[in-house]
C-alpha positions as CSV (number, residue, x, y, z in Angstrom):
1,X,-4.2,17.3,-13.9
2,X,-6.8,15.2,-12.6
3,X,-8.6,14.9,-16.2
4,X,-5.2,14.1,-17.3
5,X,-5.2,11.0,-15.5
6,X,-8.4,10.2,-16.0
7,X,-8.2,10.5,-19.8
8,X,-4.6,8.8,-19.2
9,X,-6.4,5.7,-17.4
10,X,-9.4,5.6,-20.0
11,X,-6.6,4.8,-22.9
12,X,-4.5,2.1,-20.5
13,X,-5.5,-1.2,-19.0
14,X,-5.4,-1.3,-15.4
15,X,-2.1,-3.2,-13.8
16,X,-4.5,-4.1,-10.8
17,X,-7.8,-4.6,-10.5
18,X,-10.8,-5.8,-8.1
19,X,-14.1,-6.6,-9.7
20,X,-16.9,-6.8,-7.4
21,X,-15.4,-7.8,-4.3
22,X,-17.1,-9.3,-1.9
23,X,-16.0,-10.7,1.9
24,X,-16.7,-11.3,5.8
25,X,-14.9,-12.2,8.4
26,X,-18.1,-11.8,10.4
27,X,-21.1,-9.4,11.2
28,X,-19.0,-6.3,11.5
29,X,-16.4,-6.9,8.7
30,X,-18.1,-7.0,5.8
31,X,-16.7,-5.7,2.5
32,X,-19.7,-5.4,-0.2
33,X,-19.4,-5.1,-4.2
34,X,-16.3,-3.4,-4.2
35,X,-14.7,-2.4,-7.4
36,X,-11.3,-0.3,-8.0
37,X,-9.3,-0.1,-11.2
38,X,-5.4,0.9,-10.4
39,X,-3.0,2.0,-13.1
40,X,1.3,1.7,-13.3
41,X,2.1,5.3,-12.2
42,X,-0.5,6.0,-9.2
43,X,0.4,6.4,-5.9
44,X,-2.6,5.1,-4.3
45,X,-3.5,5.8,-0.2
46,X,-6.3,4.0,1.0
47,X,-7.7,6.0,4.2
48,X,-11.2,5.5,6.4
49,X,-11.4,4.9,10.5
50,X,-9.8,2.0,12.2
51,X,-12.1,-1.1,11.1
52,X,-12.8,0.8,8.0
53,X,-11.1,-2.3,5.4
54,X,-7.9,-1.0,4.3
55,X,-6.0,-4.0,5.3
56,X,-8.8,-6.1,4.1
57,X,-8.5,-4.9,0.7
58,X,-5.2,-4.8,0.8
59,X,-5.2,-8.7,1.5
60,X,-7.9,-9.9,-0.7
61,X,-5.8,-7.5,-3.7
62,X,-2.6,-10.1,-2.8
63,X,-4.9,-12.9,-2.8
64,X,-3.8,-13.6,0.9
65,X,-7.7,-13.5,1.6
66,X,-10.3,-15.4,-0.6
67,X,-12.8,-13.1,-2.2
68,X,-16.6,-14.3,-1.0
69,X,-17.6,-13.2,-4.4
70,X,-15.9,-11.3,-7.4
71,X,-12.6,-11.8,-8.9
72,X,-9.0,-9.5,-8.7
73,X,-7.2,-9.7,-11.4
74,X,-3.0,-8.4,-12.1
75,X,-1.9,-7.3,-15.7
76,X,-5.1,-8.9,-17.7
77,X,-4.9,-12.4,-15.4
78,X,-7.4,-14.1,-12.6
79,X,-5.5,-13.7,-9.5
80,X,-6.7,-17.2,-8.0
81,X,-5.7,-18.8,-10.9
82,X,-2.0,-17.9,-10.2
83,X,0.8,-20.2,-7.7
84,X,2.2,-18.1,-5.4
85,X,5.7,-17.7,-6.7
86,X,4.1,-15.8,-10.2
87,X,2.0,-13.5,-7.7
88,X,5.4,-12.9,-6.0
89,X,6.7,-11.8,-9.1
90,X,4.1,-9.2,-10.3
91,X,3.5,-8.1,-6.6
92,X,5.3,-7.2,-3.6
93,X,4.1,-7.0,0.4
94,X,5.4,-4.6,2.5
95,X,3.1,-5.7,5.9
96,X,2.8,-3.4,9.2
97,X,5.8,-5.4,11.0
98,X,7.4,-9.0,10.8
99,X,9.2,-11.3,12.8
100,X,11.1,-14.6,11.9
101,X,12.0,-17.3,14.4
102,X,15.8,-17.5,13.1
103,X,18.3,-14.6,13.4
104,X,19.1,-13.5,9.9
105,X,20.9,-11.0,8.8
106,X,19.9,-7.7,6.6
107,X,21.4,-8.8,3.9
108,X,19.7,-12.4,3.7
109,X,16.6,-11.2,4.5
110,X,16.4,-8.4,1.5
111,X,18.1,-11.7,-0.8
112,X,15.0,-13.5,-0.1
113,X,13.1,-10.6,-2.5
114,X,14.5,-12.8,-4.9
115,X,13.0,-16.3,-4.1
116,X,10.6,-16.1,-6.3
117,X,12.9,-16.4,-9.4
118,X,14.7,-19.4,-8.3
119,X,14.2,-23.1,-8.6
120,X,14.0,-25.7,-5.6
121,X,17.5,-25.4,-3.9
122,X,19.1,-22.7,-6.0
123,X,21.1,-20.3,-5.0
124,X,21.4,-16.7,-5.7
125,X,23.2,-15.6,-8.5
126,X,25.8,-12.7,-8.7
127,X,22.5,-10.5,-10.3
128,X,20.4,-11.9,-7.5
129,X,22.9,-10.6,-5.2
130,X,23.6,-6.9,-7.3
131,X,19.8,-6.5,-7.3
132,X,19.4,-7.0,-3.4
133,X,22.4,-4.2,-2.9
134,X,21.2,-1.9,-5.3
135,X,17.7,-2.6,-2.9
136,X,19.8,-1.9,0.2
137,X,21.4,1.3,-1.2
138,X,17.9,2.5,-2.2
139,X,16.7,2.0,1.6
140,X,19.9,3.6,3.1
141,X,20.1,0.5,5.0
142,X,24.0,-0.3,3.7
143,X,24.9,0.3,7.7
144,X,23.1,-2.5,8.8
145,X,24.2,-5.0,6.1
146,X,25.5,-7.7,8.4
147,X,23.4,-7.0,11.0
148,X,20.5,-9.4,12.4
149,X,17.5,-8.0,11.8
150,X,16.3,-9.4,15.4
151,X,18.9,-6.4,16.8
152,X,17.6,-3.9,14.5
153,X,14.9,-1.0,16.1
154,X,10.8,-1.2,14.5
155,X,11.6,1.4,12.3
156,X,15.0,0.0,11.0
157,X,12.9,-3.6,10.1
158,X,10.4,-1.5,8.1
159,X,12.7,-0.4,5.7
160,X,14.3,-3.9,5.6
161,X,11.3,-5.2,4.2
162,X,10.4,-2.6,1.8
163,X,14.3,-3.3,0.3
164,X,13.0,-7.4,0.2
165,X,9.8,-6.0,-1.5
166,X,12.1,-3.7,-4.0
167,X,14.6,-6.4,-4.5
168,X,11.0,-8.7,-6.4
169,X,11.4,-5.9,-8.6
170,X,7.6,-5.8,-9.7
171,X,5.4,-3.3,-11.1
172,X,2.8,-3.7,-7.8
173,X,3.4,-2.2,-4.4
174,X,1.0,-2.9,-1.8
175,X,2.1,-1.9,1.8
176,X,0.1,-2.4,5.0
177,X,1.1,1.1,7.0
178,X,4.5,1.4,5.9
179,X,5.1,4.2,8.1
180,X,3.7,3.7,11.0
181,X,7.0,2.7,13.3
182,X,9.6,5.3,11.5
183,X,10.4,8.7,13.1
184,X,8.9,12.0,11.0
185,X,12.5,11.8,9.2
186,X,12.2,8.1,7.6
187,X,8.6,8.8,7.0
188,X,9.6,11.7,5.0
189,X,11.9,9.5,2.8
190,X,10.0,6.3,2.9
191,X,6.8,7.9,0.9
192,X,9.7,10.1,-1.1
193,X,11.0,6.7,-2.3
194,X,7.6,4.9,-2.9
195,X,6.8,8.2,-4.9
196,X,10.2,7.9,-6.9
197,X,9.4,4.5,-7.8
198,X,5.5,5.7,-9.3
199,X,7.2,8.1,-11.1
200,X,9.3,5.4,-12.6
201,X,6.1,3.1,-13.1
202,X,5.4,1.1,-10.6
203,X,1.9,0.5,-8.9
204,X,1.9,1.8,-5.3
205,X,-1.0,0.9,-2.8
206,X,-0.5,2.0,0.7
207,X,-2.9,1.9,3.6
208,X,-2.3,5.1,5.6
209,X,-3.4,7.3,8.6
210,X,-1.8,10.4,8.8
211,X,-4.1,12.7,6.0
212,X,-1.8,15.4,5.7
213,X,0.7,13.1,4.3
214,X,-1.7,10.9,2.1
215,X,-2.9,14.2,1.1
216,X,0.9,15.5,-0.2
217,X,1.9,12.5,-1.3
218,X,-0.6,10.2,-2.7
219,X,-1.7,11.0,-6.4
220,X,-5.2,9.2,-5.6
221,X,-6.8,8.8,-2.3
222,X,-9.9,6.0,-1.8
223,X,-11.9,6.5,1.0
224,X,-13.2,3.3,2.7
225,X,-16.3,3.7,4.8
226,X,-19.3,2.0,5.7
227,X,-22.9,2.2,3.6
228,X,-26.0,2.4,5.4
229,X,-26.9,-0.9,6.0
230,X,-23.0,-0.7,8.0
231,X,-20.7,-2.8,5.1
232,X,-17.6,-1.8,3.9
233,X,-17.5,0.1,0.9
234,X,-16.1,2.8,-1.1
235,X,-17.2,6.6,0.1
236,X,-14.6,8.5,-2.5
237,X,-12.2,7.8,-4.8
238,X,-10.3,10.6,-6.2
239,X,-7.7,13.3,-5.7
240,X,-6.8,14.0,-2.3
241,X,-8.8,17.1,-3.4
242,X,-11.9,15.5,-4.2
243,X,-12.2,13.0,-1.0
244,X,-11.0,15.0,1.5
245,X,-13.9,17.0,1.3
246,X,-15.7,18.0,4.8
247,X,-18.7,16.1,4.5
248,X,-16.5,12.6,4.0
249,X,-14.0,13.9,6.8
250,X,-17.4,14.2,8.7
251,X,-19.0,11.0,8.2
252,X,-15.8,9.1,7.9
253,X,-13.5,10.3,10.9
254,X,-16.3,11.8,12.8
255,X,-13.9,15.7,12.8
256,X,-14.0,18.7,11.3
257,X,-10.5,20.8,10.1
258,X,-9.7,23.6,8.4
259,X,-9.0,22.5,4.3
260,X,-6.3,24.6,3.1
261,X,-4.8,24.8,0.0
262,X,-1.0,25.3,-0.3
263,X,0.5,25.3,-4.0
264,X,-0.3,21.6,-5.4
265,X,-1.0,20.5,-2.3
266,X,-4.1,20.1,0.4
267,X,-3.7,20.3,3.6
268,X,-5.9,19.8,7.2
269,X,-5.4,22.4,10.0
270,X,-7.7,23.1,13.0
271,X,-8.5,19.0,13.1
272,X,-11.0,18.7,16.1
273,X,-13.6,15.7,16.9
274,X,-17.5,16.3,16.6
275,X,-19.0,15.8,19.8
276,X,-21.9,13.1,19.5
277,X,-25.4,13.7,20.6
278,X,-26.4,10.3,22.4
């Protein structure tokens, strides 16, 4: 399977791409000559320790952060050469939580997914309107319609926003710990939809804690960690097979587990810390 996809990618151009990325917000964030290739189809987790980059990358792939060197490019073009609205359209957000200063309701908020294709002052048309529902039915988010999303619980707001990010309809994904505020339940069917829509296409990127469910659901793991001279950089890109490995779960997430293999997928078991030697 996984020289399937490699062969697969080898033939295909890459929908997303970072070349050589390069960035700082100071001493002990610093991401160094990074490069990652991502293809329409992959489910992509990026996992390392807390401070390890994944939101970083994550930013600097949107072009919310500007690259200190190296380019990112989306379907063949130069990122920082695109406005806003075209990035909009060939990639979507989903962030770790939101909050707006006015009281709108579910149903505006998804609607907004569609801003991107409409002119100064437009409104949205009936198919603007038949997208955002078909986006609300795909969230199971119908029950809240009219509701204002200021009412609504943390979990309940997540999936609002991933139907605003579905409603852009574009072929990129890139979501920011998705499902970090939802119960085991919506968890469950939040990474069961983002794996529906990969197997439809789409480009998903989603920074992501829990390894046991990057592991079963993510097609391709990449590990972020930190070289020897302490930057941010890649420690393993791969299967779930191939990174979670117990040397990277070692140097990485400072534990040791039990790496069991159940049918197609990996699982951890026995997770416990390593105690340091001062």
């Amino acid at each position: 399977m996984v020289n399937e996809t490699i062969n697969k990618q080898q033939e295909t151009k890459p929908l997303l791409s970072g070349k050589a990325l390069s960035f700082a917000y100071d001493i002990n964030t610093q991401i160094s000559d990074i490069n990652v290739d991502c293809f329409a189809g992959e489910f992509i987790g990026l996992i390392g320790a807390n401070g390890a980059g994944k939101s970083t990358l994550l930013k600097l792939l949107l072009g919310l952060l500007n690259v200190k060197k190296g380019t990112v490019e989306v379907n063949g073009k130069i990122l920082k050469k695109l406005k806003r609205r075209e990035i909009a359209k060939q990639i979507a957000f989903v962030p770790q939580s939101f909050e707006l200063p006015f009281a709108f309701t579910v149903e505006e908020i998804v609607l907004m997914g569609r801003n991107p294709y409409l002119g100064p002052f437009q409104l949205a048309s009936s198919k603007d309107k038949e997208i955002a529902n078909q986006a609300i039915q795909t969230t199971d988010i119908a029950h809240l319609q009219q509701r204002k999303v200021n009412q609504l619980s943390g979990g309940e707001k997540q999936r609002v926003i991933i139907a605003r990010a579905l409603a852009q309809q574009c072929e990129c994904i890139l979501l920011d710990e998705p499902i970090a505020s939802l119960d085991i339940c919506h968890q469950f069917e939040t990474l069961d939809l983002i794996k529906t829509l990969t197997q439809q296409g789409k480009l998903a990127i989603t920074a992501i804690h829990d390894l046991n469910l990057a592991a079963r659901y993510c097609s391709r793991l990449i590990l972020l960690g930190k070289d020897n001279q302490g930057k941010i950089c890649i420690v393993g890109d791969g299967s779930p097979e191939q990174v979670l490995n117990k040397q990277n779960l070692k140097d990485c997430f400072n534990i040791e587990a039990d790496i069991i293999i159940q049918g197609q997928y990996i699982q951890l078991d026995n997770i416990k810390p390593i105690q340091r030697i001062n």
